[in-house]
N, C-alpha and C positions, 0 to 999 in steps of 0.2 A: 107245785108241779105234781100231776098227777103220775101212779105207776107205769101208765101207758106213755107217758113221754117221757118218761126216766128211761125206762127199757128200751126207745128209739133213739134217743141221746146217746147211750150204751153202744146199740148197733152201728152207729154214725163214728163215734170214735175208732172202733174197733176195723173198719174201714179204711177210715183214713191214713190208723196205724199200715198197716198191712199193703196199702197202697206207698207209703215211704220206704216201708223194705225193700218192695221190688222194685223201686224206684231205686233205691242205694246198692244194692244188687247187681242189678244193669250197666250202673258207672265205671263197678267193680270188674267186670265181664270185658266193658269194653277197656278198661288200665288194662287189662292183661292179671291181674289180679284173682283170681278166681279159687283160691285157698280157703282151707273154712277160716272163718271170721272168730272163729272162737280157738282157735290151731294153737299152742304155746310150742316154740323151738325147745328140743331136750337142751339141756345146758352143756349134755356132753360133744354136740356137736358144733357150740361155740369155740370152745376147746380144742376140737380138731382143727378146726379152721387157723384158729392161730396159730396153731403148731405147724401149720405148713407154710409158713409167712417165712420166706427167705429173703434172709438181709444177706446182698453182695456188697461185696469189697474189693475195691481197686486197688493198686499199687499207688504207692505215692512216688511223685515226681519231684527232682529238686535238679536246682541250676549246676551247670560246675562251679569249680570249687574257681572262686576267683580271688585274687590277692594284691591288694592297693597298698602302697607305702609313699609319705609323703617325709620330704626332710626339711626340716630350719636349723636357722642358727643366727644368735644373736649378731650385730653388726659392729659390737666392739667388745672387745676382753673384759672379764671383770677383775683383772689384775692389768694395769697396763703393761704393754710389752711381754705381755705372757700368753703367746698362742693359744697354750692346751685350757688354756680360763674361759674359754668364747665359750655361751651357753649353748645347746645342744637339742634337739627334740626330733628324736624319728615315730612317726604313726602309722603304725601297722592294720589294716583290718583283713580278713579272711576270712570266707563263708560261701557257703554253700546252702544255698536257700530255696525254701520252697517254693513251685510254682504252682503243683495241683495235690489235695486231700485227698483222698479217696477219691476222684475222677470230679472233684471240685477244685475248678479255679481261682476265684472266689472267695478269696481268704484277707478280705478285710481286716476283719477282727485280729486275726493270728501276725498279721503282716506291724500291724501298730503295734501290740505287745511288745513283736520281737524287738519292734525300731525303739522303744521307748526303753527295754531294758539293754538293749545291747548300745544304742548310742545316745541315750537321754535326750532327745530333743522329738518335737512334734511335727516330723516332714510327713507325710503320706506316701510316702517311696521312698523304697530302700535307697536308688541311686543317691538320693535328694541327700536323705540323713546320713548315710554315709560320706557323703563330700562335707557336709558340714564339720563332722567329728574331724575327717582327715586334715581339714583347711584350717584347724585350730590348734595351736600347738601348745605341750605342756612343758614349758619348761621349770626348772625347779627353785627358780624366783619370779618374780614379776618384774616385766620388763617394757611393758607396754605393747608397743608398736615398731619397737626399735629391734627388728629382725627382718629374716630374708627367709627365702624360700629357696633349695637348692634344687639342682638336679640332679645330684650322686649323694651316697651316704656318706654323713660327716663319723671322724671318730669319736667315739663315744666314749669320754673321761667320767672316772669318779667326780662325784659332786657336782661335775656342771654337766654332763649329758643324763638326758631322761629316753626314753623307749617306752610307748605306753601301744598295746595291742589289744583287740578285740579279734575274736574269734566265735563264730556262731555256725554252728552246725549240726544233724539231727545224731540225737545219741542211741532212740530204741522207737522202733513200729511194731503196732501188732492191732487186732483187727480194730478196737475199739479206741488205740492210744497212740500220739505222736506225743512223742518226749524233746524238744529242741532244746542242745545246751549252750549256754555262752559264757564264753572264760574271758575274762578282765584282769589283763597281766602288766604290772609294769615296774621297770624299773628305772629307780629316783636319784638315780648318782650314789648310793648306799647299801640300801636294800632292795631286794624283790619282792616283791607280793602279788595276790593268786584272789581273786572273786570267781565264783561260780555260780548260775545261776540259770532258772531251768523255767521253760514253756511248756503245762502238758495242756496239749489238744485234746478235743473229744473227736474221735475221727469220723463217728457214725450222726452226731449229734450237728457237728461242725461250731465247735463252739470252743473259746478258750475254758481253764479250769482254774481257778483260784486256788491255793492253798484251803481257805475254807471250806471248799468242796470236796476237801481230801480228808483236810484233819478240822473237823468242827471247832468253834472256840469254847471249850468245856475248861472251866478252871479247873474240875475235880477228874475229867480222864487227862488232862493235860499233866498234872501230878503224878496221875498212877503210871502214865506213859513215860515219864522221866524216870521212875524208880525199872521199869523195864529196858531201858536204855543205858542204866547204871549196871544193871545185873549183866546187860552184856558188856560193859567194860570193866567189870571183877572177870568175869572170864576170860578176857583177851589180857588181862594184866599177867594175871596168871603165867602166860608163856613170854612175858616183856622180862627182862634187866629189870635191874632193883632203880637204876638212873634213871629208866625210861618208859614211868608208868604214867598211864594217862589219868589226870584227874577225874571227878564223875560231874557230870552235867547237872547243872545248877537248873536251866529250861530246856524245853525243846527249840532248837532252829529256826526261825523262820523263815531258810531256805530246805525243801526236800526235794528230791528225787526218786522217781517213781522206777523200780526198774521190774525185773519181770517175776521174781521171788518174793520182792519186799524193797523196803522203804531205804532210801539211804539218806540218813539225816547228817547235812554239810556244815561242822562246827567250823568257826573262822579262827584263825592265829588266835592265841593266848586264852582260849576257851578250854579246854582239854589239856593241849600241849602249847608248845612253843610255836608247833606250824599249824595250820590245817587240817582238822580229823577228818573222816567219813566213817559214820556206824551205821550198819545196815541193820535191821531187823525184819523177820521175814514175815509174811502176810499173816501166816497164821497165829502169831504174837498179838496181831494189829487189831482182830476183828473186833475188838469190842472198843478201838480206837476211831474208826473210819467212821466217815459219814452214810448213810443208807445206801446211798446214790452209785458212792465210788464200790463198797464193797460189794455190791454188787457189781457193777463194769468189773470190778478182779474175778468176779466168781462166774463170769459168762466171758471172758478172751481168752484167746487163741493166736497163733502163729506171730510169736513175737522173734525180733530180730534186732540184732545190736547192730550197729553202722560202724564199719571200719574203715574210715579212709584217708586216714595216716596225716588229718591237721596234726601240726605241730606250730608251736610257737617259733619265732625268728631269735636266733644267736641276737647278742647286745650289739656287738660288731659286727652284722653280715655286709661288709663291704663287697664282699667277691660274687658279680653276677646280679646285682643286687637290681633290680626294674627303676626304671626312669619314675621322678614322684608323682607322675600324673599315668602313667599306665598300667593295666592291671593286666597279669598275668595270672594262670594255673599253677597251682602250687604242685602239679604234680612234674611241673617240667621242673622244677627248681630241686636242688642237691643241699639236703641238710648237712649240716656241721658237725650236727650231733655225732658223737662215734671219733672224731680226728683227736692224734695223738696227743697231749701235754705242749711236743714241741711244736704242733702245728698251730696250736691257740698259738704260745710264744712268739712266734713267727710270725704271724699275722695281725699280732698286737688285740689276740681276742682276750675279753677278760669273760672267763671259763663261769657262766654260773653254777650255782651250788646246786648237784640235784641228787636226788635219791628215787630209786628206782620202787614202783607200785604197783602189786597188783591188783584187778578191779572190785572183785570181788571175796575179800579176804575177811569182811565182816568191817573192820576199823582198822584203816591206817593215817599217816600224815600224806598231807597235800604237798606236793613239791612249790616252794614259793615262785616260782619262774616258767617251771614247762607245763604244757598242758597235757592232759591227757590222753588224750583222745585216739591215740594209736598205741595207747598201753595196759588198758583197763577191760579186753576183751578177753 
């Protein structure tokens, strides 16, 4: 190729170039685009932007408080000729359940959880899994099929009457967190005994929250988080009776509760003490305990609120006023027992559970085997 067609060659590209510009140019003009092409955003005006991103938050909404009791009783003594030997089973549930998250309906997810830990079975509706739980009854031998279904409460003897209750209802909101608790009470003709156990929401996320997304599975902070759970039960022993000191924790729980200071870790019977512990430790103990995720949702919420609305657990004997086994009443029309004199149990042939009074927030105490708490821990 000679210099003369090189240099024309040259001048030919150099056209062509120049002709695509304004060709890409013009497309630009006509998008609405017309910024220089070579512009970079400062970074710091990325940064404004997001910082003007307002996340709102609704109220949450939940149903009344509604209260179903179903009663059986076996169809013949297990002593003959011994009335008070007929087995026994009243089923309590009460709850107060959610209908909207944050101005979400929509709670699939949340709705199963709660069904699955509050009544163990797979219904897709509350109504559903709740009649299941109530239409089964627990009595304290196995008796097949050989029982009945009543319409009024039977009375309820040692050893052949049982009373098993469920109760679910929300315990703390706040912008980023729904806390729902559910207490599992029952007693066996003998003793009482107390499960508790807790749903936390992402409110903003709408997503339920695993324990692992709280507390990682780390063998080695899981250790050092038991020896900080120790150090605060040497200091609560400290102001205990020489009788009445609580053991130290062998593991961490694998029930907690989130509340709005710090963590309350739910020791069950014979772990600690004889009953039920709760040891709280507060957040800023935690931080090197928490998952990324959660301690951050601790270090960016606000306006939290504890729910007080006076559930309580059913007397063993609530004969008097007591709702037909198939309808469900407000527990707030209903008159607890709680409070009547020694001779009014007598008198009415209640047998008095054993309880001890708690308050919620006291770092570590025992769990009452029988009442719930939930109109006493605020």
């Amino acid at each position: 190729m000679t210099k003369k067609n090189l240099i024309i060659v040259i001048i030919l590209l150099s056209i062509i170039d120049l002709m695509a510009a304004a060709w890409y140019m013009s497309r630009r003009i006509e998008a609405g685009q017309s910024s220089d092409l070579f512009a970079q955003r400062d970074s710091s005006e990325v940064v404004v932007e997001a910082d003007t991103v307002v996340t709102t938050f609704q109220e949450d909404l939940f149903d009344e408080v509604q209260h179903n009791t179903y009663y059986f009783k076996s169809n013949s003594p297990a002593i003959s000729g011994d009335n008070s030997s007929y087995y026994t089973s009243i089923k309590h549930v009460k709850v107060r359940w959610p209908l909207k998250v944050n101005g979400n309906s929509e709670l699939d997810e949340l709705n199963k959880e709660l069904i699955t830990k509050a009544f163990g079975n797979t219904q897709s509706q509350m109504k559903d899994a709740r009649y299941v739980f109530l239409n089964t009854p627990a009595f304290n031998k196995p008796i097949g099929d050989d029982y009945k279904k009543l319409s009024s409460a039977p009375t309820i003897v040692p050893v052949y009457g049982n009373v098993t209750q469920v109760l679910v209802y929300p315990y703390m909101t706040s912008n980023r967190l729904l806390v729902m608790e559910i207490d599992k009470i029952e007693y066996n003709g003998s003793t009482h005994s107390e499960d508790n156990v807790y749903v936390h929401y992402d409110r903003q996320l709408q997503r339920v929250m695993s324990r692992l997304d709280i507390l990682p599975a780390d063998r080695d902070k899981e250790n050092k988080l038991v020896r900080v759970i120790n150090d605060k039960i040497d200091d609560l022993n400290k102001n205990r009776a020489d009788g009445n000191k609580l053991q130290h924790a062998i593991n961490v729980p694998s029930e907690v509760c989130c509340s709005k200071d710090g963590i309350i870790f739910q020791y069950k019977q014979g772990s600690l003490a004889s009953t039920p512990v709760e040891v709280k430790i507060g957040y800023d103990k935690l931080e090197n305990f928490l998952t990324a995720d959660f301690l951050q949702l601790v270090q960016n919420n606000d306006d939290y609120k504890l729910f007080n609305d006076g559930i309580k657990a059913e007397p063993i004997n609530a004969t008097v006023g007591q709702p037909s086994a198939t309808r469900a009443t407000s527990v707030t029309d209903k008159k607890s027992h709680y409070g009547k004199s020694k001779s009014s149990y007598r008198k009415r042939g209640y047998v008095k559970p054993r309880y001890k009074s708690r308050r919620r927030y006291s770092g570590a105490r025992h769990r009452s085997g029988y009442h719930s708490r939930a109109a006493r821990r605020r």
